[in-house]
DSSP file (Angstrom, degrees, kcal/mol; ACC not computed):
  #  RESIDUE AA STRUCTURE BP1 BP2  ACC     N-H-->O    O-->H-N    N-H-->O    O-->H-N    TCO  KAPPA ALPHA  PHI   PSI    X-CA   Y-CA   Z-CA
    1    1 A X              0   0    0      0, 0.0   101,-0.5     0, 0.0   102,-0.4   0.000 360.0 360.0 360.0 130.3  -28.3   10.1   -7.7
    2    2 A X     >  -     0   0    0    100,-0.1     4,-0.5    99,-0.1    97,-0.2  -0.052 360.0-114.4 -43.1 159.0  -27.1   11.3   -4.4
    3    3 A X  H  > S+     0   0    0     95,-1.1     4,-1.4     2,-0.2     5,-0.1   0.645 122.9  55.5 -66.5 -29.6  -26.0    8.7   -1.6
    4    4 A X  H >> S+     0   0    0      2,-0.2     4,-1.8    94,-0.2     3,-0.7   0.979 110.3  42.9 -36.6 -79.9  -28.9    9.8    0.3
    5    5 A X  H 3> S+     0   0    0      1,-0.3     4,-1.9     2,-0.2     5,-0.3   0.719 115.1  52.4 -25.5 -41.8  -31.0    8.9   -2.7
    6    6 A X  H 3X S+     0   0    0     -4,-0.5     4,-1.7     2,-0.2    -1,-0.3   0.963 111.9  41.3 -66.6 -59.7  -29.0    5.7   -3.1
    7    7 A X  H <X S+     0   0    0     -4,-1.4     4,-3.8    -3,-0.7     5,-0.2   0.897 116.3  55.9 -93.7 -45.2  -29.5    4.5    0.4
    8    8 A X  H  X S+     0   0    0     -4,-1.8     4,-3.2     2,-0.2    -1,-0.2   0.925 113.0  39.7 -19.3 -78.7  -33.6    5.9    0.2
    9    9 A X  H  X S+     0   0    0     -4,-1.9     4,-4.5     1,-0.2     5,-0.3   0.903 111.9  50.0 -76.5 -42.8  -34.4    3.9   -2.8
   10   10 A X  H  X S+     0   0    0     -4,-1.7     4,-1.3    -5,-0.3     3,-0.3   0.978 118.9  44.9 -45.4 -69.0  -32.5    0.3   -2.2
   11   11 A X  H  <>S+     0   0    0     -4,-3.8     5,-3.0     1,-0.3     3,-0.4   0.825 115.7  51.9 -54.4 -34.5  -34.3    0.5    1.4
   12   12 A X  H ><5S+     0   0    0     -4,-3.2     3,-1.7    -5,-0.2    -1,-0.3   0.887 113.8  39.1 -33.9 -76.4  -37.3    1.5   -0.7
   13   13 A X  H 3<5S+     0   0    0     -4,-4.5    -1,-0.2    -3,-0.3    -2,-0.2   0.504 110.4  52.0 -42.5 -22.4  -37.1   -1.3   -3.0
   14   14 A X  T 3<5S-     0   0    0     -4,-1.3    -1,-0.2    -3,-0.4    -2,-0.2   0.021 111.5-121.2-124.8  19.0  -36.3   -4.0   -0.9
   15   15 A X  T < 5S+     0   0    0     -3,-1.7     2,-0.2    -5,-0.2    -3,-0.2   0.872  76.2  96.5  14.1  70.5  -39.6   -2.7    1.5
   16   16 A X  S   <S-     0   0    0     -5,-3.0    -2,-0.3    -6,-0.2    -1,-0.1  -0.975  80.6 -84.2-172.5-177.9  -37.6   -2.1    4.7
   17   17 A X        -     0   0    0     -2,-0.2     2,-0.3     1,-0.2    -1,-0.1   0.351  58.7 -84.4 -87.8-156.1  -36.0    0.8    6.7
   18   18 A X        -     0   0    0     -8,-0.0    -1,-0.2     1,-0.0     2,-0.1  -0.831  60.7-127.6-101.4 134.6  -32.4    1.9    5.8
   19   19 A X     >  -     0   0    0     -2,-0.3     4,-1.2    -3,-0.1     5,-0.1  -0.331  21.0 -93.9 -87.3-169.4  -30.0   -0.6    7.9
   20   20 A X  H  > S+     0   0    0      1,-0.2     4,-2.3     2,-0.2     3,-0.4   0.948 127.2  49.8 -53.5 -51.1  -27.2   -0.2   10.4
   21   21 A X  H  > S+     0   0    0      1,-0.2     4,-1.8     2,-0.2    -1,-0.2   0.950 113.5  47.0 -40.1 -44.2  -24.7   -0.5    7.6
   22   22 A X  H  > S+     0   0    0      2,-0.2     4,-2.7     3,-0.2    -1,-0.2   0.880 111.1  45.7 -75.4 -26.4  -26.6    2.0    5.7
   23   23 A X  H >< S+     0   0    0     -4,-1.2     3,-1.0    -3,-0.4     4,-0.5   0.986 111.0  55.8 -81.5 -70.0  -27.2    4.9    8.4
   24   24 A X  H 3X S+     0   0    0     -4,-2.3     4,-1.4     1,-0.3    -2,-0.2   0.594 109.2  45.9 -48.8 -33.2  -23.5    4.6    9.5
   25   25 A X  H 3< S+     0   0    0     -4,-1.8     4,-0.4    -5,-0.4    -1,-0.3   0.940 109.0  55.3 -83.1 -54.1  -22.5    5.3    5.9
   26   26 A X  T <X S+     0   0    0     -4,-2.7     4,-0.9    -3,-1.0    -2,-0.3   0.673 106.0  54.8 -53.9 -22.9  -25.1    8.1    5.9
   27   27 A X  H >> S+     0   0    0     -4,-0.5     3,-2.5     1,-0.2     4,-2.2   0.971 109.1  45.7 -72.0 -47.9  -23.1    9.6    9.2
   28   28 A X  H 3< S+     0   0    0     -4,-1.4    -1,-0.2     1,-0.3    -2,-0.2   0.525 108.1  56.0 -68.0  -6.2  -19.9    9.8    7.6
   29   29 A X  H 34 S+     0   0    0     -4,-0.4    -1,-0.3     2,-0.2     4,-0.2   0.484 112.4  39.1-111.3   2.2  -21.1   11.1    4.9
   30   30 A X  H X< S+     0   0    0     -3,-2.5     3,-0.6    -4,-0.9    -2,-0.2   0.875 110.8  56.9 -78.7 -60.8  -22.7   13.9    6.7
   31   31 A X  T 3< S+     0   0    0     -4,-2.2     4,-0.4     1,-0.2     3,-0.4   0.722 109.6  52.5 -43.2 -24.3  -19.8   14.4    9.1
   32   32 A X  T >>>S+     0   0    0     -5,-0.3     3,-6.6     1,-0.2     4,-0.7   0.926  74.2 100.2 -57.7 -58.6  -17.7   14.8    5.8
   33   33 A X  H <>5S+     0   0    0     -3,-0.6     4,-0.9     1,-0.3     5,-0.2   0.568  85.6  46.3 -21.4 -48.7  -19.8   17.5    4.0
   34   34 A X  H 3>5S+     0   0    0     -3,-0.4     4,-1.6    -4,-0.2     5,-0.3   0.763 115.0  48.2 -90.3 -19.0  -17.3   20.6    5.1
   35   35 A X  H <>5S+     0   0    0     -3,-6.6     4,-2.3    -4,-0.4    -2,-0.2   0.931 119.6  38.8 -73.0 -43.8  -14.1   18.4    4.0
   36   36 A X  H  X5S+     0   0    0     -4,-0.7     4,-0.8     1,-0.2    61,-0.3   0.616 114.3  52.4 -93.7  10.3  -15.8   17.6    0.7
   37   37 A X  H  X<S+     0   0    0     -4,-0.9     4,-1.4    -5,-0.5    -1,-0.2   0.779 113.0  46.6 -77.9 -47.2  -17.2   21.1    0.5
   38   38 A X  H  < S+     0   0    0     -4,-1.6     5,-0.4     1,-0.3     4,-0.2   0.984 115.5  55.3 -65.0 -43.0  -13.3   22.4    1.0
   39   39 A X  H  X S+     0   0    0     -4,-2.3     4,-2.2    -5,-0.3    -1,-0.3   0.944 101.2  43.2 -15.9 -78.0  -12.7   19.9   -1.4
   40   40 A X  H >X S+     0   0    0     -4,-0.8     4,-2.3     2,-0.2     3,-0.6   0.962 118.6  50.4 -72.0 -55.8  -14.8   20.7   -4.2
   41   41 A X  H >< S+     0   0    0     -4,-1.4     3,-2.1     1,-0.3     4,-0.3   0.545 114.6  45.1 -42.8-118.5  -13.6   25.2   -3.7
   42   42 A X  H 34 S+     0   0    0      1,-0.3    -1,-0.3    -4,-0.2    -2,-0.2   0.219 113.4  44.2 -97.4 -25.7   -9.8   24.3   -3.5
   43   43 A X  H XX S+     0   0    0     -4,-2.2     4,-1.0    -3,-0.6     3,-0.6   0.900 121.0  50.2 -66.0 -43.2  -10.1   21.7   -6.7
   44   44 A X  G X< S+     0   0    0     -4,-2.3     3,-0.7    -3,-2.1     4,-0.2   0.969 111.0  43.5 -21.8 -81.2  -12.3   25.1   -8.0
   45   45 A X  G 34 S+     0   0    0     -4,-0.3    -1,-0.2     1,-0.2    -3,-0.2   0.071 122.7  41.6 -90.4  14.4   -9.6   27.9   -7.1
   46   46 A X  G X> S+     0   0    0     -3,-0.6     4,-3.4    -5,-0.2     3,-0.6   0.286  73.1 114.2-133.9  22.8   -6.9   25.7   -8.6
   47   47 A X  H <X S+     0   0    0     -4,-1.0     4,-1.4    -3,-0.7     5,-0.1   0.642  75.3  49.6 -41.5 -28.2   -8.1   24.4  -11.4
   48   48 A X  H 3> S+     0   0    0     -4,-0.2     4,-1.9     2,-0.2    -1,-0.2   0.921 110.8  52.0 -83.7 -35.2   -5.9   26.1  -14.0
   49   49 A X  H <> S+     0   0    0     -3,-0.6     4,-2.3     2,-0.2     5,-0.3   0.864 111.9  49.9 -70.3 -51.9   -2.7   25.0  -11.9
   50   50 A X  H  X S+     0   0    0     -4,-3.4     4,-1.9     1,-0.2    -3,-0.2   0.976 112.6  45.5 -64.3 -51.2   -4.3   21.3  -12.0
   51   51 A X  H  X S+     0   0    0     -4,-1.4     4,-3.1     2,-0.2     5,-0.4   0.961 111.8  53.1 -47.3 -53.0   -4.9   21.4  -15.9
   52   52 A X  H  X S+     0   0    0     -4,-1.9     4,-2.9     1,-0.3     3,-0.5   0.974 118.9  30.5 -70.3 -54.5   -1.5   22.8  -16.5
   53   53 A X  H  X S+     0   0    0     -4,-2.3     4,-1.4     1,-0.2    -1,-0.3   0.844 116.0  60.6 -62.1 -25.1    0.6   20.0  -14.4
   54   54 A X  H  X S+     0   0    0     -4,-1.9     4,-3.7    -5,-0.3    -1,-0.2   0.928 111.8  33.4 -52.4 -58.9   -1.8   17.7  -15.2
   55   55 A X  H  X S+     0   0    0     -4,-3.1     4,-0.7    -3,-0.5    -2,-0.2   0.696 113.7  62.3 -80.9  -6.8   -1.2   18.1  -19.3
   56   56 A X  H  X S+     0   0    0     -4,-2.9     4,-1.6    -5,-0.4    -1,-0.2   0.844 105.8  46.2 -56.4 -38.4    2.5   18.8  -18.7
   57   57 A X  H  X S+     0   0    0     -4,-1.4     4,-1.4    -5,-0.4     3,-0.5   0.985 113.6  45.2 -79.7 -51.4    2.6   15.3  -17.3
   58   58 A X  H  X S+     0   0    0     -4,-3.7     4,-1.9     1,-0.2    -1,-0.2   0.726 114.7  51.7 -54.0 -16.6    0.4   13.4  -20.4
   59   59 A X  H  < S+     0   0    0     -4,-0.7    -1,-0.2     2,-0.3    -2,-0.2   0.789 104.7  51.6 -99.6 -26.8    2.5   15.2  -22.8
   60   60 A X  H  < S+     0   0    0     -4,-1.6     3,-0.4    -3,-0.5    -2,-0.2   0.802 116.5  40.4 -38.8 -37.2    5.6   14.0  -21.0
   61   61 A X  H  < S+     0   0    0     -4,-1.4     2,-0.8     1,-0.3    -2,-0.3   0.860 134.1  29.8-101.2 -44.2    4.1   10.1  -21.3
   62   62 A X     <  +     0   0    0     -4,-1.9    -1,-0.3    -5,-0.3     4,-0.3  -0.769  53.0 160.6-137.1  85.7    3.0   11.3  -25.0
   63   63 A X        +     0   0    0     -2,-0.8     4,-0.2    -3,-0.4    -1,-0.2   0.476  68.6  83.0 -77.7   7.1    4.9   13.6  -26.5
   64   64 A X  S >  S+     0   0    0      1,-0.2     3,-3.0     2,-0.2     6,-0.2   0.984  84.4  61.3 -26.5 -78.3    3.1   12.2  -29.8
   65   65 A X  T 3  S+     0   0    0      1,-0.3     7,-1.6    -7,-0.2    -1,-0.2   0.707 109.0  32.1 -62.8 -17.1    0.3   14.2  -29.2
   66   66 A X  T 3  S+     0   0    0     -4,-0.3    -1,-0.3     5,-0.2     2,-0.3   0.376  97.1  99.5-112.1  16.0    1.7   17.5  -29.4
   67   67 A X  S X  S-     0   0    0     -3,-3.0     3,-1.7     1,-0.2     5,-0.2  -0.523 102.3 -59.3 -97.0 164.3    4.6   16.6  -32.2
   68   68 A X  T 3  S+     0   0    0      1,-0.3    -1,-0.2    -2,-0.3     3,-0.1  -0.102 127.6  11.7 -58.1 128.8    3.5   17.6  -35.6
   69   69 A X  T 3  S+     0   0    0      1,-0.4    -1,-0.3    -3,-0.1     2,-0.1   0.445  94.8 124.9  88.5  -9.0    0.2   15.8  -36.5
   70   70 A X  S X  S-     0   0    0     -3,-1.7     3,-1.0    -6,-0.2    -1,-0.4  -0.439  77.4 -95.9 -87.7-172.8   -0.6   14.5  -33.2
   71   71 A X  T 3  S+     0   0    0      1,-0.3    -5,-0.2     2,-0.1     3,-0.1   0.655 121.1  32.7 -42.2 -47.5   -3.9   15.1  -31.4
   72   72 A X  T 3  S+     0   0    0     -7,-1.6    -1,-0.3    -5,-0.2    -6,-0.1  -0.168  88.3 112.7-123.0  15.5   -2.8   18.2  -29.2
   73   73 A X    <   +     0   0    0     -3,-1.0     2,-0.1    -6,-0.2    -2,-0.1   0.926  68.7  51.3 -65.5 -57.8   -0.1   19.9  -31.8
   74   74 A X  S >> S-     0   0    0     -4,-0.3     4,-2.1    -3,-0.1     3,-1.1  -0.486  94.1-108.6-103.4 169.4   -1.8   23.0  -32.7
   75   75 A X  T 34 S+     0   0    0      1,-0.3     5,-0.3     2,-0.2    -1,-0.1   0.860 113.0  55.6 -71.6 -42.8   -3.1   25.3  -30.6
   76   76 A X  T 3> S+     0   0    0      1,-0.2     4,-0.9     2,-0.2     3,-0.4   0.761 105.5  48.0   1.2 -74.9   -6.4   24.6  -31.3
   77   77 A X  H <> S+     0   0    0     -3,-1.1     4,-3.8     1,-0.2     5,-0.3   0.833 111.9  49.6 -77.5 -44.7   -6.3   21.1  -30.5
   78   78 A X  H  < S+     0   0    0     -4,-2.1     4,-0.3     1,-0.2    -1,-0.2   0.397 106.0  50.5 -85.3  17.4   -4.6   21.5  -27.2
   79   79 A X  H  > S+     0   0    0     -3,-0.4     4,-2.9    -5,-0.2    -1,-0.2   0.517 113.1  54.8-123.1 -20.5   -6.8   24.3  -25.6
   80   80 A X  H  X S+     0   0    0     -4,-0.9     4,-0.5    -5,-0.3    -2,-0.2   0.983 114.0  38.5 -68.0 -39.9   -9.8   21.6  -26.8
   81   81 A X  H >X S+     0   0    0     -4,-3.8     3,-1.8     1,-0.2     4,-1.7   0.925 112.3  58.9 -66.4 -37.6   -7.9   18.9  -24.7
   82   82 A X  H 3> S+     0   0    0     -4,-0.3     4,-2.0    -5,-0.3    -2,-0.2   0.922 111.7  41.7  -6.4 -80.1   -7.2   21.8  -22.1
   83   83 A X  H 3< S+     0   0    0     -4,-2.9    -1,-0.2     2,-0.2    -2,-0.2   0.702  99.3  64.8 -42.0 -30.4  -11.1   22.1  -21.8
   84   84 A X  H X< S+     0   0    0     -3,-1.8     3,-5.1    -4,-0.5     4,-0.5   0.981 108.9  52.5 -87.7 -66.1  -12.1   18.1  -21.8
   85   85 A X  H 3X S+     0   0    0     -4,-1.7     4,-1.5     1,-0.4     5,-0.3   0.679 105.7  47.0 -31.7 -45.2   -9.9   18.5  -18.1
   86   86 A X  T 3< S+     0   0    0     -4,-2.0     4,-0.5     2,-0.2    -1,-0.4   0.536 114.9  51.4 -60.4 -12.3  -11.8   21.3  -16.9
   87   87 A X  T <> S+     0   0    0     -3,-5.1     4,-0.9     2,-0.1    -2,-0.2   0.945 117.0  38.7 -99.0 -66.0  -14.9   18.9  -18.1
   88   88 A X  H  > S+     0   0    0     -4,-0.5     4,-1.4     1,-0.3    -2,-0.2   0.601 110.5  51.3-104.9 -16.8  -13.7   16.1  -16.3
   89   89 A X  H  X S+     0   0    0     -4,-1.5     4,-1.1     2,-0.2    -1,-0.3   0.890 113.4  50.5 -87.8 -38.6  -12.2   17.5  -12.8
   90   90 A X  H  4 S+     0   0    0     -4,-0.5    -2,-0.2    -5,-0.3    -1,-0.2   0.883 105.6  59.8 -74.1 -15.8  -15.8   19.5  -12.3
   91   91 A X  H >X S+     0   0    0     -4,-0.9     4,-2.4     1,-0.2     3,-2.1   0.898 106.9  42.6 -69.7 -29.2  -17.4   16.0  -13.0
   92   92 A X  H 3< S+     0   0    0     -4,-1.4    -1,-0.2     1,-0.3    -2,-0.2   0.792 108.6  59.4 -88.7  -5.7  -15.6   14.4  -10.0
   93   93 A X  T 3X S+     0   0    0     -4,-1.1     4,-0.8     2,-0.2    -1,-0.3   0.316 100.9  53.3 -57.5  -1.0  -16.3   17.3   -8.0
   94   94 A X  H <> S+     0   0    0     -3,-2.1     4,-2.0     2,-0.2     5,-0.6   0.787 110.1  45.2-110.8 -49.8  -19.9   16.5   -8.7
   95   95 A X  H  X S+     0   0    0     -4,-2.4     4,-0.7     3,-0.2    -2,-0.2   0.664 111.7  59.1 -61.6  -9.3  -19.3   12.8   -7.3
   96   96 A X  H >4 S+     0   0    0     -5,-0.2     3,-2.5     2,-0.2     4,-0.2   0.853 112.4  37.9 -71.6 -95.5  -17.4   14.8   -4.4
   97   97 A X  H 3< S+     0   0    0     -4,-0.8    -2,-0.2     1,-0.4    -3,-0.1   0.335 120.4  43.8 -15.5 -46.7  -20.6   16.5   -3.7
   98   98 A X  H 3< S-     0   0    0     -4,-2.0   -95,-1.1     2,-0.4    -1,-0.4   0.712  92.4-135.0 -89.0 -41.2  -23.2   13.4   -4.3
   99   99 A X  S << S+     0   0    0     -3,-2.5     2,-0.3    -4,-0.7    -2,-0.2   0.617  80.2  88.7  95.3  -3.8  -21.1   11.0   -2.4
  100  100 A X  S    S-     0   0    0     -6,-0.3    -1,-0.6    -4,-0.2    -2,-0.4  -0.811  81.6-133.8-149.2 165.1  -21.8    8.8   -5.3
  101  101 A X  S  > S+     0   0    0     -2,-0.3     4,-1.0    -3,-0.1     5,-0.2  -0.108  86.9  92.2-114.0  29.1  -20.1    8.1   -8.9
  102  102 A X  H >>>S+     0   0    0   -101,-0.5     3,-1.1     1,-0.2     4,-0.8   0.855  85.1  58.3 -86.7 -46.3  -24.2    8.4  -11.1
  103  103 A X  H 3>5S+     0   0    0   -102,-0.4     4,-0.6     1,-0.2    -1,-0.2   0.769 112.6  42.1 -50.6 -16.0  -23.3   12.3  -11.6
  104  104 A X  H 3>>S+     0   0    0      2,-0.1     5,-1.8     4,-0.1     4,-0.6   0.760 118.5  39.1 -24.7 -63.8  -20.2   10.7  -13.4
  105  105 A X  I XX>S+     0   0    0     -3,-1.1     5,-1.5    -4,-1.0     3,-1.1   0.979 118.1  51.0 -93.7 -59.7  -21.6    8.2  -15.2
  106  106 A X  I 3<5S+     0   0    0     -4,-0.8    -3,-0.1     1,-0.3    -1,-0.1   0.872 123.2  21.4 -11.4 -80.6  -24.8   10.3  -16.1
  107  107 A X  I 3<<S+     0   0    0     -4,-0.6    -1,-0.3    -5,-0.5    -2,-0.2   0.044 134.3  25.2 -95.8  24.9  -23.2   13.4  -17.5
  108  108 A X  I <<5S+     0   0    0     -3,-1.1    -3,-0.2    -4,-0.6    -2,-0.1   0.459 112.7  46.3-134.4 -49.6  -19.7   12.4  -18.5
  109  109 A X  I ><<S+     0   0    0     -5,-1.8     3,-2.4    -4,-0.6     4,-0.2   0.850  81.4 104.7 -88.6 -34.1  -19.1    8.6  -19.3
  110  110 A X  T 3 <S-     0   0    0     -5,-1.5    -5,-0.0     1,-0.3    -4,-0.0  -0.237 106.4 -12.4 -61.4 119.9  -22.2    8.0  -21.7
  111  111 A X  T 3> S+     0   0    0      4,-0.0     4,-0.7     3,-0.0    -1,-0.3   0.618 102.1 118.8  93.9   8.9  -21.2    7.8  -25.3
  112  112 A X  T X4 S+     0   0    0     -3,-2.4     3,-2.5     2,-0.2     4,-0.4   0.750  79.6  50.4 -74.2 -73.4  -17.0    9.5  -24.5
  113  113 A X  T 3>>S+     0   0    0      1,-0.4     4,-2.7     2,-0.3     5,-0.9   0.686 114.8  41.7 -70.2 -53.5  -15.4    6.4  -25.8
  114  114 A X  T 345S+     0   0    0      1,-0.2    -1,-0.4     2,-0.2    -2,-0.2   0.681 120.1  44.9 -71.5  -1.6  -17.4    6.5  -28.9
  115  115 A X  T XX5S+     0   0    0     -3,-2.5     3,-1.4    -4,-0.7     4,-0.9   0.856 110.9  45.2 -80.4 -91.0  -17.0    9.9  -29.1
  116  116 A X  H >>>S+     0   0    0     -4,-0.4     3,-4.6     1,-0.2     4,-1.4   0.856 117.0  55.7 -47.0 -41.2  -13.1   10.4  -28.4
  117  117 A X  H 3<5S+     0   0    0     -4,-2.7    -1,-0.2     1,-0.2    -3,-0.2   0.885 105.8  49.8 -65.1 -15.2  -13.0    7.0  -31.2
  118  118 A X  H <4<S+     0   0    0     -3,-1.4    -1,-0.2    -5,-0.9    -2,-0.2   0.649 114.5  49.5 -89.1   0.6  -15.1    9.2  -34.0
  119  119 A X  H <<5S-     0   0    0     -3,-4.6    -1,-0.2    -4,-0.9    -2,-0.2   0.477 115.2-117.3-111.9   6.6  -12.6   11.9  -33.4
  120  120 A X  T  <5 +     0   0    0     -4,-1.4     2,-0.8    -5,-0.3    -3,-0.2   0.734  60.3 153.6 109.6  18.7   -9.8   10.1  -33.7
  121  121 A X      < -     0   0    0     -5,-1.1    -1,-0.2    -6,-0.2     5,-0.2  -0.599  50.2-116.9-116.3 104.4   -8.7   10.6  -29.9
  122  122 A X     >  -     0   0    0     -2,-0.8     4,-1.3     1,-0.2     3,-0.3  -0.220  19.8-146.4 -46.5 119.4   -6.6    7.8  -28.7
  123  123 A X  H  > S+     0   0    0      1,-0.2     4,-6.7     2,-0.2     5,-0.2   0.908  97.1  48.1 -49.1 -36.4   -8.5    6.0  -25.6
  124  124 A X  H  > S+     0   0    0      1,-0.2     4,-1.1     2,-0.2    -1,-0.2   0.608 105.6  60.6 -85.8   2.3   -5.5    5.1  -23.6
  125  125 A X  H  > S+     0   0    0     -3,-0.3     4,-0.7    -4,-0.2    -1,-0.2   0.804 105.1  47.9 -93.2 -18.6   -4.3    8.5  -24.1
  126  126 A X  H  X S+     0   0    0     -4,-1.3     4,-4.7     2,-0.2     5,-0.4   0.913 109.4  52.7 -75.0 -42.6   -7.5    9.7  -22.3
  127  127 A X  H  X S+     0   0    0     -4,-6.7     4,-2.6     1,-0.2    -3,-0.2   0.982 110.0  45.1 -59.5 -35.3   -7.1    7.2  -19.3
  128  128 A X  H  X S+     0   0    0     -4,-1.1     4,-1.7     1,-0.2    -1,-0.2   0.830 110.2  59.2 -97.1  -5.2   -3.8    8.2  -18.6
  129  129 A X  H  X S+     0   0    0     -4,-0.7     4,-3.5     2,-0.2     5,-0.3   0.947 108.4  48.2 -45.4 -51.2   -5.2   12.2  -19.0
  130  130 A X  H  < S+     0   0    0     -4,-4.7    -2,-0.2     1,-0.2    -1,-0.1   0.945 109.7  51.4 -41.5 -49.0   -7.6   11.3  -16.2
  131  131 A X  H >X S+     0   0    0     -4,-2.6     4,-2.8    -5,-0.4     3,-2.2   0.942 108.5  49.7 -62.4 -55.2   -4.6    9.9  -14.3
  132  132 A X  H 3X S+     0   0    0     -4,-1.7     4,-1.9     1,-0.4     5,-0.2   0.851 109.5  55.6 -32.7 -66.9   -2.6   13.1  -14.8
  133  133 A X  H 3< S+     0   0    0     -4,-3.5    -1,-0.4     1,-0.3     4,-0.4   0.409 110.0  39.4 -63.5  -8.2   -5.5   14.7  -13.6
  134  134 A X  H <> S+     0   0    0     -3,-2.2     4,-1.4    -5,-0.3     5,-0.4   0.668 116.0  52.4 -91.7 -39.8   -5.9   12.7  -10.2
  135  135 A X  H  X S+     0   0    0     -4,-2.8     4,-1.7     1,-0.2    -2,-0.2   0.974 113.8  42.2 -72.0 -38.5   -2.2   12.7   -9.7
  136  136 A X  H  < S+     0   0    0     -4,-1.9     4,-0.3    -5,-0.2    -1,-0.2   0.741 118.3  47.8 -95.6 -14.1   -2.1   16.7  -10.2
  137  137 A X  H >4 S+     0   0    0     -4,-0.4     3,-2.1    -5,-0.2     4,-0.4   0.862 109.1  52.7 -72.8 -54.9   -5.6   17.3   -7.9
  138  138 A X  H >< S+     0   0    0     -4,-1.4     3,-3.6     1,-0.3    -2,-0.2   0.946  98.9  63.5 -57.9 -51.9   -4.5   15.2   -5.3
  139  139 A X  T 3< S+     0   0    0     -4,-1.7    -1,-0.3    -5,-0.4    -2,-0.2   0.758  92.2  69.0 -20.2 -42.9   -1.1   17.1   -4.9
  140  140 A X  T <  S+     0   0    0     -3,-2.1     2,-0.3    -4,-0.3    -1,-0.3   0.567  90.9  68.1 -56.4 -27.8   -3.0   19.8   -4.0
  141  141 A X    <   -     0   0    0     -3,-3.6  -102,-0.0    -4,-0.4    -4,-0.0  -0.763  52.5-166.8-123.6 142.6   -4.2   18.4   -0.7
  142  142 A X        +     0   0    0     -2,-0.3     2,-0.3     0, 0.0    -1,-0.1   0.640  66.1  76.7 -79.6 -43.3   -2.3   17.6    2.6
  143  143 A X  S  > S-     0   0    0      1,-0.1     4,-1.4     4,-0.0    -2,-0.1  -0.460  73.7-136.7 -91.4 145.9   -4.4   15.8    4.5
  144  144 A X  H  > S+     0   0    0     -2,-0.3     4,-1.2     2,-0.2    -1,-0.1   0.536 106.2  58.2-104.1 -19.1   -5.0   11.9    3.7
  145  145 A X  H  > S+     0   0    0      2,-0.2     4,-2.0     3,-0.1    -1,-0.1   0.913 107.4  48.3 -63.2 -43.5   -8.7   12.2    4.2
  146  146 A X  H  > S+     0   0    0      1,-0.2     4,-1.9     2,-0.2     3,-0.3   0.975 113.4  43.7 -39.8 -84.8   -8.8   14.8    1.5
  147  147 A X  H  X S+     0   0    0     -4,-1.4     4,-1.3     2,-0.2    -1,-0.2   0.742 108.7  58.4 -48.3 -36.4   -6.9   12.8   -0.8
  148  148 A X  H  < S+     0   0    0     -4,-1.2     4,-0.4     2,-0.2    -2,-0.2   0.666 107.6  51.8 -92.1 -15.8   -9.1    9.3    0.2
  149  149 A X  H >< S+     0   0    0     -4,-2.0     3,-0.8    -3,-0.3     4,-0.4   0.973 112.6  47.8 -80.9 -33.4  -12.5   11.2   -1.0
  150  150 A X  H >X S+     0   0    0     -4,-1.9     3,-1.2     1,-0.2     4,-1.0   0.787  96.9  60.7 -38.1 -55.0  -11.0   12.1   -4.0
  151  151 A X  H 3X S+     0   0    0     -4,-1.3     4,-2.2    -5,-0.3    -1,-0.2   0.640  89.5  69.8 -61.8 -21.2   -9.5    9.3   -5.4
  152  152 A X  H <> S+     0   0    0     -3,-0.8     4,-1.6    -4,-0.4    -1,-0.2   0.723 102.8  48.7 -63.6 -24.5  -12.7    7.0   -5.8
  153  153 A X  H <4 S+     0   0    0     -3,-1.2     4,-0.4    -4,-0.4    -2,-0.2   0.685 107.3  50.0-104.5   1.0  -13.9    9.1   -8.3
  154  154 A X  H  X S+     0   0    0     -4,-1.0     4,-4.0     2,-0.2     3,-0.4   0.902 111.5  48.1 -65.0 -66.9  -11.0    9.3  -10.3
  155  155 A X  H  X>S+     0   0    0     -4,-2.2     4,-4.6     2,-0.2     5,-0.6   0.938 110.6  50.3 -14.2 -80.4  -10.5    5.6  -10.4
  156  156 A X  H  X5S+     0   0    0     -4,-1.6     4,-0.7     1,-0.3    -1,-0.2   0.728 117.0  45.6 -64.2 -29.2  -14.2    5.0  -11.3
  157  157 A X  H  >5S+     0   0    0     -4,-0.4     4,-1.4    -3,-0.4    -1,-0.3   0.940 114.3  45.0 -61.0 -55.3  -13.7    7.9  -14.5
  158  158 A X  H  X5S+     0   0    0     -4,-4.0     4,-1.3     1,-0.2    -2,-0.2   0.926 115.8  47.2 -84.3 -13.8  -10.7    6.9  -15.7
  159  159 A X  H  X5S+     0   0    0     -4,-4.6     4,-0.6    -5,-0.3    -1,-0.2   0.843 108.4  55.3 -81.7 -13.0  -11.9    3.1  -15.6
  160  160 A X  H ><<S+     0   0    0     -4,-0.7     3,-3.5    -5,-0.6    -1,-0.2   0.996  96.6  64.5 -51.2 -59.1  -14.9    3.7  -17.2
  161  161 A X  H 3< S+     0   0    0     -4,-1.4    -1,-0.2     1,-0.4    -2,-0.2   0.624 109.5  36.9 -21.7 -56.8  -13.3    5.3  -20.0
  162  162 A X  H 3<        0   0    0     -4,-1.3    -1,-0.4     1,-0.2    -2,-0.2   0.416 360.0 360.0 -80.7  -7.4  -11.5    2.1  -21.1
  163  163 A X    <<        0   0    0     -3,-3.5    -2,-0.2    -4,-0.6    -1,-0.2   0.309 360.0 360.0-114.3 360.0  -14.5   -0.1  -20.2
């Protein structure tokens, strides 16, 4: 659900008009729209550059997983974990985009944890993947605006994850 959607259905619900609170949150999140459109294109057009520092850095914190037997060893296994980044950095471009964390929790968080545990896929090795993957998107960006839409929807992925 959109933040537009969000703000719609509460006022909806609760039979009365969108408040101050709610409108004011609806400006800024118009006035936004070309920072989190530049956003979502430059996370886009460096996506391969974010994966790679991103799994440089989890395999630094777990070189486990890419010693013999771990999770990520063979090539295989590491171009799958490779992939689940690309998964998870266009889902937080989709919470860029919505202004809201349901395109998150919709298409990404239902069912992972029981998932990564029926492949065998350490959890706490996925939150701190997530983290990699916030620390090596946000690098990317200059600007402290940039960087403060981004960072809610990392959070709210990698804590899901464990939750």
């Amino acid at each position: 659900m959109s933040l537009i959607s969000q703000i719609i259905n509460t006022a909806d619900e609760e039979l009365r008009y969108p408040n101050g609170g709610e409108l004011s949150t609806l400006i800024y999140f118009f006035n936004t729209a070309n920072t989190r459109i530049n956003i979502i294109n430059k996370l886009k057009e460096r996506e391969k550059d974010i994966i790679q520092n991103a799994s440089k850095k989890l395999f630094q914190l777990h070189p486990e997983y890419v010693s013999s037997g771990g999770n990520a060893s063979g090539p295989k296994q590491r171009a799958l974990c490779l992939r689940d980044y690309g998964w998870y950095l266009r889902l937080v471009t989709y919470g860029i985009l919505a202004g809201d964390i349901t395109p998150i929790e919709k298409i990404g968080i239902i069912g992972v944890k029981d998932m990564y545990n029926s492949l065998g896929v350490p959890i706490i090795g996925m939150y701190d993947a997530i983290k990699c993957l916030k620390e090596a998107s946000i690098n990317i960006f200059e600007l402290s605006e940039e960087k403060d839409l981004i960072i809610p929807y990392f959070d709210y992925l990698s804590n899901a994850i464990l939750s």
